[in-house]
C-alpha positions as a printed Julia matrix, in Angstrom:
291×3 Matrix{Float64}:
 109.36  75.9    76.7
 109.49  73.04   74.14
 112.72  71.15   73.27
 113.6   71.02   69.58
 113.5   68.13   67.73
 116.13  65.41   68.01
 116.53  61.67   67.2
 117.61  59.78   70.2
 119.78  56.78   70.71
 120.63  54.68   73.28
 123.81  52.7    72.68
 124.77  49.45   74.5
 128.57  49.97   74.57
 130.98  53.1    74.7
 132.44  52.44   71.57
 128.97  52.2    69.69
 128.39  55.69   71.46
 131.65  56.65   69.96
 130.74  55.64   66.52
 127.41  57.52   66.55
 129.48  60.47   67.54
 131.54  60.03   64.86
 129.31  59.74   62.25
 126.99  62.7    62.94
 129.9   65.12   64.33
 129.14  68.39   65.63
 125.03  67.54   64.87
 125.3   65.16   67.98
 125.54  65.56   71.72
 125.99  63.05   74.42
 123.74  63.13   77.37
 124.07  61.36   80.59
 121.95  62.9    83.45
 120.84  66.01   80.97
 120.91  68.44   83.74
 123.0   70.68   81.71
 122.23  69.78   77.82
 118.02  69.76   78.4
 118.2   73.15   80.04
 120.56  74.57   77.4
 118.39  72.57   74.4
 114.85  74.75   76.1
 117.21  78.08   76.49
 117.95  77.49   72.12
 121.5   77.27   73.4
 121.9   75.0    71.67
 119.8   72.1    69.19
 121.78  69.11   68.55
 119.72  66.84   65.84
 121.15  63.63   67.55
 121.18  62.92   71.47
 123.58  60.2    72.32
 122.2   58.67   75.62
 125.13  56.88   78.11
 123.2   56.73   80.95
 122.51  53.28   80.66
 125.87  51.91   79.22
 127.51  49.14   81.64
 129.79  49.95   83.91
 129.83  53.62   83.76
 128.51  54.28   87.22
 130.69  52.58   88.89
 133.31  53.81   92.02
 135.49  51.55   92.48
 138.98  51.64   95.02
 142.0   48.96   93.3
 145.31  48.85   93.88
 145.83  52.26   95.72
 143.46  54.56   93.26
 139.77  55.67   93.09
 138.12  54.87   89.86
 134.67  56.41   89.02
 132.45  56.08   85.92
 131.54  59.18   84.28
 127.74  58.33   84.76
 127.95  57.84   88.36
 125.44  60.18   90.23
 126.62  63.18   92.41
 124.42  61.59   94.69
 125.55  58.46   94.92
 129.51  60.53   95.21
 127.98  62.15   98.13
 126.78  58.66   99.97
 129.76  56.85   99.14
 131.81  55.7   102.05
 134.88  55.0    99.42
 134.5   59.04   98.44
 134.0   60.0   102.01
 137.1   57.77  104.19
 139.32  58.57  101.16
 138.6   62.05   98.99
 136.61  63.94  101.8
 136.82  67.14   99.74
 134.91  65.47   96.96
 132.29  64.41   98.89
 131.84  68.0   100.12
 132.14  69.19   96.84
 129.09  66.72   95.64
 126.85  67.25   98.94
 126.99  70.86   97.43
 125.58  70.47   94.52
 122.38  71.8    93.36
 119.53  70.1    95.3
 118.4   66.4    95.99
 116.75  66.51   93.3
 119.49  67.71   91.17
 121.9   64.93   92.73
 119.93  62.51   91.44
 120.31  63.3    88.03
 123.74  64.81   87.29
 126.53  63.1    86.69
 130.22  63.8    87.24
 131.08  63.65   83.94
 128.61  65.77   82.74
 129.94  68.06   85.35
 133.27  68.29   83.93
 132.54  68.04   80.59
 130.5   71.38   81.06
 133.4   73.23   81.85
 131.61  75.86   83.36
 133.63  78.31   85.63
 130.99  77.52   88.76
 131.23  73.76   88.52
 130.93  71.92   91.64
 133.13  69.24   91.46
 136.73  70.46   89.54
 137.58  72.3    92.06
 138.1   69.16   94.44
 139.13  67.07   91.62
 141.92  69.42   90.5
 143.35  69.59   94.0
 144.14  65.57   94.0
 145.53  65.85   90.47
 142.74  63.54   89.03
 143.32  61.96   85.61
 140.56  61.87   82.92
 140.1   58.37   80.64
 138.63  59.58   77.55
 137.06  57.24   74.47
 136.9   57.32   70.69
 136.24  55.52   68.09
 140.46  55.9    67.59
 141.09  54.6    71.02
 141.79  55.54   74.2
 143.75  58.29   76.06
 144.7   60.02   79.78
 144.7   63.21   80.73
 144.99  65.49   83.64
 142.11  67.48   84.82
 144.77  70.51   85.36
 144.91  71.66   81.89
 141.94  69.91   80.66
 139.41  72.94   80.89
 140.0   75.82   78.02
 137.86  78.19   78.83
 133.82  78.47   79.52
 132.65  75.42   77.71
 135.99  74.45   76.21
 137.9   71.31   76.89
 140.7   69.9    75.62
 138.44  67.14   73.86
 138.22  65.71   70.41
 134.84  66.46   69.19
 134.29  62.22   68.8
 135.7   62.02   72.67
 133.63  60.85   75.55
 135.01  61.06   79.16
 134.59  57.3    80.29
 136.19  57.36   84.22
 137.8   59.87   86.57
 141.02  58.09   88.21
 141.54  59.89   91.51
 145.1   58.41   92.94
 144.31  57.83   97.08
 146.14  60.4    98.65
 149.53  59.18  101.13
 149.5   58.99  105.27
 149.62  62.93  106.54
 147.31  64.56  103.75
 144.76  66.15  104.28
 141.4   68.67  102.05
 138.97  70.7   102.08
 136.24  72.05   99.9
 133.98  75.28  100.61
 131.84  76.99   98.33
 130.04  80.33   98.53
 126.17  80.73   97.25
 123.8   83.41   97.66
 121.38  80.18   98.21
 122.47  76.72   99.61
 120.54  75.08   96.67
 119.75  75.52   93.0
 122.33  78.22   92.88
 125.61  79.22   91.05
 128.28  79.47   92.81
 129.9   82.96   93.99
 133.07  81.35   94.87
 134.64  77.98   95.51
 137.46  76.44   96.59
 139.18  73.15   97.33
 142.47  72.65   99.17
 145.05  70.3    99.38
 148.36  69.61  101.78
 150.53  66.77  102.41
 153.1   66.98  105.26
 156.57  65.84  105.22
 155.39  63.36  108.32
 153.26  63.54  111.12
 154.78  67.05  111.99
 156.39  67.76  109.31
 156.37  70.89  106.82
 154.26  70.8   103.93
 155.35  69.29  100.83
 152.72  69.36   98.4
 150.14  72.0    97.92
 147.5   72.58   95.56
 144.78  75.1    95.93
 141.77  75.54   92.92
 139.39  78.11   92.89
 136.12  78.83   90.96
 134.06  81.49   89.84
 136.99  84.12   89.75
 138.09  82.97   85.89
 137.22  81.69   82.95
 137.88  78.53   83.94
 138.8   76.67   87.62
 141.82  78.56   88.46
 145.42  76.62   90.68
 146.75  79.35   93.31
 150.21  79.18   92.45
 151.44  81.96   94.21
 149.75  80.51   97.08
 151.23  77.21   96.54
 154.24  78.27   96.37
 154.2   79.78   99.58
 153.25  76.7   101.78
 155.84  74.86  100.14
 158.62  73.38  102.5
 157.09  75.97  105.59
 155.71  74.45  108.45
 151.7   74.74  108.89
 150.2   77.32  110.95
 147.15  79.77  111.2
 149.63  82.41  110.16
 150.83  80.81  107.22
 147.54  80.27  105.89
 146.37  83.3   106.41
 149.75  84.66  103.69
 148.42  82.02  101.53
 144.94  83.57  101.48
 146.33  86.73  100.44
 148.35  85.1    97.79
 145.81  83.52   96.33
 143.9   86.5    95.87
 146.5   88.17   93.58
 146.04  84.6    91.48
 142.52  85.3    90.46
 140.76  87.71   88.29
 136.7   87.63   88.97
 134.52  89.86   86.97
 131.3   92.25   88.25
 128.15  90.83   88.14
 124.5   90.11   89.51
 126.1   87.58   92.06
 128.97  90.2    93.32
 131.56  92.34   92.76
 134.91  91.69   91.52
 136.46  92.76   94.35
 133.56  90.84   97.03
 134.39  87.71   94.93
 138.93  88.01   95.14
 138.24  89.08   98.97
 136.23  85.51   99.77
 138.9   83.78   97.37
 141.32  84.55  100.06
 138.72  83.77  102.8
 137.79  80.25  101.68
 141.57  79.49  100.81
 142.34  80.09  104.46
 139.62  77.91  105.55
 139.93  75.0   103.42
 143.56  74.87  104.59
 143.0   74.85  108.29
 140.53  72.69  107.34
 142.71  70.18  105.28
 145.38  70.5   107.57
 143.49  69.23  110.74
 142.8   66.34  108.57
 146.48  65.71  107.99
 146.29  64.17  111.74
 143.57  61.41  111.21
């Protein structure tokens, strides 16, 4: 299957990028790791005239930990998310999330931007990156500006972006002493498959024993977009943690999600493991309140 015709370029800076976007509008796409756009260009998805490659632009594979927050460029692998020891002592659940994804092979070629900026519904990594409230730096040619990955996804494919935006870093603030998450996802295969379900979990505790005072709990695959349990949520809030408890929030998080039939399950398979991984990534996350 042959790709369509395209002139490429290969800009030194963001803000070059973000004046070729600007000039050539909806006719150009940005490609990083081009897991997503090649595969869509072969499919006739779709046939941008322009590819704007930022693979290679300075410091945008970075991760980087400064002054108490987690700063990655939107170009860094998921591999190198996966191997890194600043991703693993500090957001476990994104690690997970990235050791998840796709294949080796795969790894080494996406990009967590280009795994946001997707926006698809089965996306590895929002799921973990929702649950510790990570913040999105976006570029134009206009300047720059922050936003919050809850909120940023519209739909399948649809984001909150300007059509001259680029996504430059993902600002992940380190969580405080007594937190604690979890990531799970659910695949017919471990590799090279979309999701069935996933879900990420997060709890902080009101001191070493104490009750729970922030909760947030994202699930995939049972939306149009990565879904927050906020009936769930709402239910852990200011209770002291237990297998019980959990187990409630499982059940409330299934009446927060709304999965559709299809090749990979049925609605109702997909709500029932929404409430199983939400359990599980919560026990999970809250033994890792203690370390």
């Amino acid at each position: 299957m042959y790709l369509p015709k395209f002139e490429f370029h290969e800009p030194s800076t963001v803000l070059e990028a973000c004046q070729i976007l600007t000039k050539y509008g909806k006719k150009a796409t940005i490609i990083a790791g081009g897991t997503d756009v090649l595969v869509n260009m072969k499919k006739k998805i779709i046939a941008p005239k322009q590819l704007i490659s930022i693979g290679r632009i300075s410091g945008l594979s970075t991760i980087e930990e400064s002054e108490g927050w987690i700063k990655i460029g939107a170009c860094c692998l998921v591999s190198e998310l996966a191997a890194s020891d600043i991703i693993k002592k500090n957001i476990e659940a994104l690690s997970e999330s990235a050791i998840n994804l796709g294949s080796p092979l795969v790894r080494n070629l996406a990009t967590i931007g280009g795994n946001i900026r997707s926006a698809r519904p089965a996306a590895e990594l929002p799921p973990a990156l929702i649950a510790y409230d990570a913040k999105l730096k976006l570029q134009s040619g206009k300047g720059e500006r922050t936003v919050g990955l809850d909120g940023f996804f519209k739909g399948p494919g649809a984001t909150i972006m300007e059509q001259d935006e680029i996504i430059v870093e993902i600002h992940i603030k380190i969580p405080p002493a007594h937190s604690g998450a979890s990531y799970i996802n659910l695949a017919v295969r471990k590799a090279n498959d979309i999701n069935i379900v996933n879900v990420a979990s997060y709890i902080s505790l009101d001191g070493k024993n104490g009750s729970i005072k922030s909760a947030r709990i994202v699930m995939g695959c049972v939306g149009p977009k990565h879904l927050r349990a906020l009936s769930a949520e709402k239910l852990l809030m200011n209770e002291q943690p237990s297998a019980e408890l959990f187990a409630k929030a499982g059940e409330a998080a299934m009446t927060d999600c709304a999965p559709i039939d299809d090749f990979r399950g049925s609605a109702e398979y997909k709500k029932d493991m929404a409430g199983i991984l939400t359990k599980r990534t919560l026990i999970t996350a809250f033994d890792r309140t203690k370390d």
